[in-house]
RONU-109186 format. One line per 2 residues: number of its first residue (from 1); their letters; for each residue x, y, z of N, C-alpha, C. Coordinates in Angstrom, 1 decimal, padded with zeros to 4 digits, always signed. Example, Ala and Ser with C-alpha at 12.3 -4.5 7.8 and 13.67 -1.06 7.14 Angstrom:
<rs>
1	as	+013.2/-005.7/+007.8/+012.3/-004.5/+007.8/+013.2/-003.3/+007.8  +012.8/-002.2/+007.1/+013.7/-001.1/+007.1/+012.9/+000.0/+007.9
</rs>
This chain:
<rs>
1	xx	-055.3/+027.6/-071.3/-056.8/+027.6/-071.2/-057.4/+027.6/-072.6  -056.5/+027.6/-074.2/-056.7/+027.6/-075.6/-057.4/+026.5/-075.7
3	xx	-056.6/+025.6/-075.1/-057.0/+024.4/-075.6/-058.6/+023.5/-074.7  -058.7/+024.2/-073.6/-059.9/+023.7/-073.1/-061.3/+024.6/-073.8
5	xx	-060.8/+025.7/-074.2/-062.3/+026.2/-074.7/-062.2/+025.8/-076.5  -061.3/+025.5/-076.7/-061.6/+025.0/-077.9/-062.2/+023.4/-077.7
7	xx	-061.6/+022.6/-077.0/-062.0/+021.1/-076.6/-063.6/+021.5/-076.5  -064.2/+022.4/-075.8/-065.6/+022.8/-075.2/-066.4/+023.1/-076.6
9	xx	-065.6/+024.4/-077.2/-066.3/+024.5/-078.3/-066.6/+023.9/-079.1  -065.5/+022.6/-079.6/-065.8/+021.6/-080.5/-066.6/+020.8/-080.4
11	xx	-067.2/+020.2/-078.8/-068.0/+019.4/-078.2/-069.1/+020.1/-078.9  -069.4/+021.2/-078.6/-071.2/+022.0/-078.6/-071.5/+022.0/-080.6
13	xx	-070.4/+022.1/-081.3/-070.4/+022.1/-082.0/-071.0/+020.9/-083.1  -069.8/+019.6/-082.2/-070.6/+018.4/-082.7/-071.9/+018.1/-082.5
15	xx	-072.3/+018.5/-081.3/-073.6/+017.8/-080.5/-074.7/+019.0/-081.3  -074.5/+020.2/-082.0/-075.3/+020.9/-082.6/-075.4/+020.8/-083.9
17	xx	-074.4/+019.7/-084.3/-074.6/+019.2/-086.0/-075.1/+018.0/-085.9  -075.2/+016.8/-084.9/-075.7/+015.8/-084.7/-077.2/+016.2/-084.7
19	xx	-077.9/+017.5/-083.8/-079.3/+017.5/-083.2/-079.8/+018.4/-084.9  -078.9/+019.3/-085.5/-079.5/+019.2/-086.9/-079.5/+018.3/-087.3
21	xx	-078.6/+016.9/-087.7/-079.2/+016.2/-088.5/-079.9/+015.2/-088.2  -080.5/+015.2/-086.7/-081.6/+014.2/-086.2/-082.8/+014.7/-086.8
23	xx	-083.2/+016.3/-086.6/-084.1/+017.1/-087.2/-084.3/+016.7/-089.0  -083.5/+016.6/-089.8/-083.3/+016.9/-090.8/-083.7/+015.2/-090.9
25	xx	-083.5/+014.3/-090.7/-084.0/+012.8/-090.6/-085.3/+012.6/-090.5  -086.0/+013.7/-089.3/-087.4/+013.3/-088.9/-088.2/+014.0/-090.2
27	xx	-087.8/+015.4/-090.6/-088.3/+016.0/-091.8/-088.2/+015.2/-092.8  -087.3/+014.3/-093.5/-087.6/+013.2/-094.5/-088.2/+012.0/-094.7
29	xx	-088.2/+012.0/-093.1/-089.3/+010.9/-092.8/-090.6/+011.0/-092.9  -091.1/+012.2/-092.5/-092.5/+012.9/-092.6/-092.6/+012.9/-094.1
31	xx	-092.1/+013.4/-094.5/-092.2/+013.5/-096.6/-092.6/+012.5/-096.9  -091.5/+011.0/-096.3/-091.9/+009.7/-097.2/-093.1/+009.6/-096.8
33	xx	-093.8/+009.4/-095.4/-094.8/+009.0/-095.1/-096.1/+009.7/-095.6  -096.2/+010.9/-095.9/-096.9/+011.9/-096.8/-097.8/+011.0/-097.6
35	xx	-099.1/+011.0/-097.8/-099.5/+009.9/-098.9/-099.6/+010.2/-099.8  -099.9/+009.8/-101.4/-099.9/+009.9/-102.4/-100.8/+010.1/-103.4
37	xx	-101.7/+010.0/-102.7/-103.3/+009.9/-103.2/-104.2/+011.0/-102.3  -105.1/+011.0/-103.1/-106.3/+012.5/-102.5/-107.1/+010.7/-101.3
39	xx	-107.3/+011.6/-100.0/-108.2/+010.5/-099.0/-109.4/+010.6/-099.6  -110.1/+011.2/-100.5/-111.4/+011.3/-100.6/-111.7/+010.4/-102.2
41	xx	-110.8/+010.9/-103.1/-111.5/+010.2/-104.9/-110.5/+009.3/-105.3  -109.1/+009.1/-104.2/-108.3/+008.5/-104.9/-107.0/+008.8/-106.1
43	xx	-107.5/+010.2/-106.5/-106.5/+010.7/-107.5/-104.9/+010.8/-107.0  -103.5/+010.9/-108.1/-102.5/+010.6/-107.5/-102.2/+012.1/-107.5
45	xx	-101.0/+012.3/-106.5/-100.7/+013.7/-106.0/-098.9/+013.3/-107.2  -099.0/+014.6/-108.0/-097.9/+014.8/-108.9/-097.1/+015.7/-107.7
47	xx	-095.6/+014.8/-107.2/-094.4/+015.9/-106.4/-094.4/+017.0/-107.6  -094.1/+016.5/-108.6/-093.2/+017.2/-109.9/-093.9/+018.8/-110.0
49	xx	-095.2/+018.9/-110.1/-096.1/+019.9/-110.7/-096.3/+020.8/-109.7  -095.8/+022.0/-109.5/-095.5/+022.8/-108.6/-096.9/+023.7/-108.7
51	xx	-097.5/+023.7/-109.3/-099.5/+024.3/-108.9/-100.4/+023.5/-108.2  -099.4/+022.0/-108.2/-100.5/+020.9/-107.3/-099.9/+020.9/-106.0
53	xx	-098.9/+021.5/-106.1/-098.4/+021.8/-104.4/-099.2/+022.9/-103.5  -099.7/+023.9/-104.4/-100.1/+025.2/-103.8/-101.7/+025.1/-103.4
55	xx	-102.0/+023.4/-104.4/-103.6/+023.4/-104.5/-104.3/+022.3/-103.6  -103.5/+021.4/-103.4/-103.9/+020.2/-102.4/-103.5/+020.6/-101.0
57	xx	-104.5/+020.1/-100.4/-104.6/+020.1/-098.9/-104.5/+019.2/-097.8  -103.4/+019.4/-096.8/-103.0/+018.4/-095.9/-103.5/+018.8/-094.6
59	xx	-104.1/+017.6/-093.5/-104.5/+017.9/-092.6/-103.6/+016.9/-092.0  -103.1/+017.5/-090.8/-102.1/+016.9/-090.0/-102.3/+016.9/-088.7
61	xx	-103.1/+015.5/-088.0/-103.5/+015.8/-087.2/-102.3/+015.3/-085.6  -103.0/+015.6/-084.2/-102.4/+015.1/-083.2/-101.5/+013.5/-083.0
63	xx	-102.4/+012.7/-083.7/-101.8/+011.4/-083.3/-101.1/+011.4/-084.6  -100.4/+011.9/-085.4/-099.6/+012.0/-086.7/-100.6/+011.4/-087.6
65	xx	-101.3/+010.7/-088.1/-102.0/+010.7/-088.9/-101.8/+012.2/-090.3  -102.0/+011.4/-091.3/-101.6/+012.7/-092.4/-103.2/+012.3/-093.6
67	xx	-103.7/+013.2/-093.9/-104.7/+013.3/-094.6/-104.8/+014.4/-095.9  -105.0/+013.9/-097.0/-104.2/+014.4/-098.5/-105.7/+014.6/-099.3
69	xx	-105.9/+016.0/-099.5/-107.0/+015.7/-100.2/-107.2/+017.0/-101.5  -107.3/+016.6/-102.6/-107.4/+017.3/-104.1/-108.0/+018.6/-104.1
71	xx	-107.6/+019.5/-105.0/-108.4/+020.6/-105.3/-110.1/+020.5/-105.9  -110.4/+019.6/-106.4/-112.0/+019.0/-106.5/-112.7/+018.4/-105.1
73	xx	-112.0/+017.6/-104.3/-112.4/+016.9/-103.5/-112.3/+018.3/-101.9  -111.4/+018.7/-102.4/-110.9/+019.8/-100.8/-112.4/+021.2/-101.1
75	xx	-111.8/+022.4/-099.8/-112.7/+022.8/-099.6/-112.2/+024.0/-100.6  -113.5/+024.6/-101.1/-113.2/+025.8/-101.7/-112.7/+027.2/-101.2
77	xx	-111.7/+028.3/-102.4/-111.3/+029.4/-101.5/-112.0/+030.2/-100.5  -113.6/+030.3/-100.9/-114.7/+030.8/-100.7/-114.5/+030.2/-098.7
79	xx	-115.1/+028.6/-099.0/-114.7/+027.8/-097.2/-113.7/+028.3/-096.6  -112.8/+028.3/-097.1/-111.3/+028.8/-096.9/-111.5/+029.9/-095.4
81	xx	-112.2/+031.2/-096.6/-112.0/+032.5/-096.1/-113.2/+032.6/-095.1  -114.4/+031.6/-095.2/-115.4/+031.7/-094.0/-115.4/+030.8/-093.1
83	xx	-114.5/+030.0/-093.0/-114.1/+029.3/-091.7/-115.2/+027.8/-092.0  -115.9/+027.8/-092.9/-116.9/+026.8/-093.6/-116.1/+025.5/-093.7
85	xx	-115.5/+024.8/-093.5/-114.4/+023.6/-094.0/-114.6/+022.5/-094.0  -115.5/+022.4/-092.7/-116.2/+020.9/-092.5/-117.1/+020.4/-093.0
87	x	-117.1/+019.4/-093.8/-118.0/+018.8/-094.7/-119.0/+017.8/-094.6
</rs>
């Protein structure tokens, strides 16, 4: 019976390293599609600069649509904290 629950567990095994790396595919695909630019002034989004990660804001809506918008152009901490956002 060694050999059938090993046969079993290697099955679940593979099919649980395949459905991570289907996961892990859809996550890099979302990144590339990410845009590059603020939707509102146009300015470029630096990956590299790890304060412009913390500072720009993505809205991610239902129909996947992705909307990228700058610390000038986005809402302030102040909107943030009073639910104010909509412009």
């Amino acid at each position: 019976m060694g050999s059938l629950d090993r046969k079993l567990r290697r099955k679940r095994e593979r099919a649980e390293k395949k459905h991570a790396e289907k996961v892990i595919k859809q996550v890099g695909d979302q990144v590339d599609a990410m845009p590059r630019v603020c939707g509102e002034c146009g300015d470029s989004f630096d990956k590299a600069d790890r304060s412009a990660m913390n500072e720009w804001r993505l809205a991610i809506y239902d129909d996947g649509r992705i909307h990228m918008t700058c610390p000038k152009c986005g809402p302030t901490p102040e909107e943030i904290q009073s639910g104010l956002t909509s412009r």
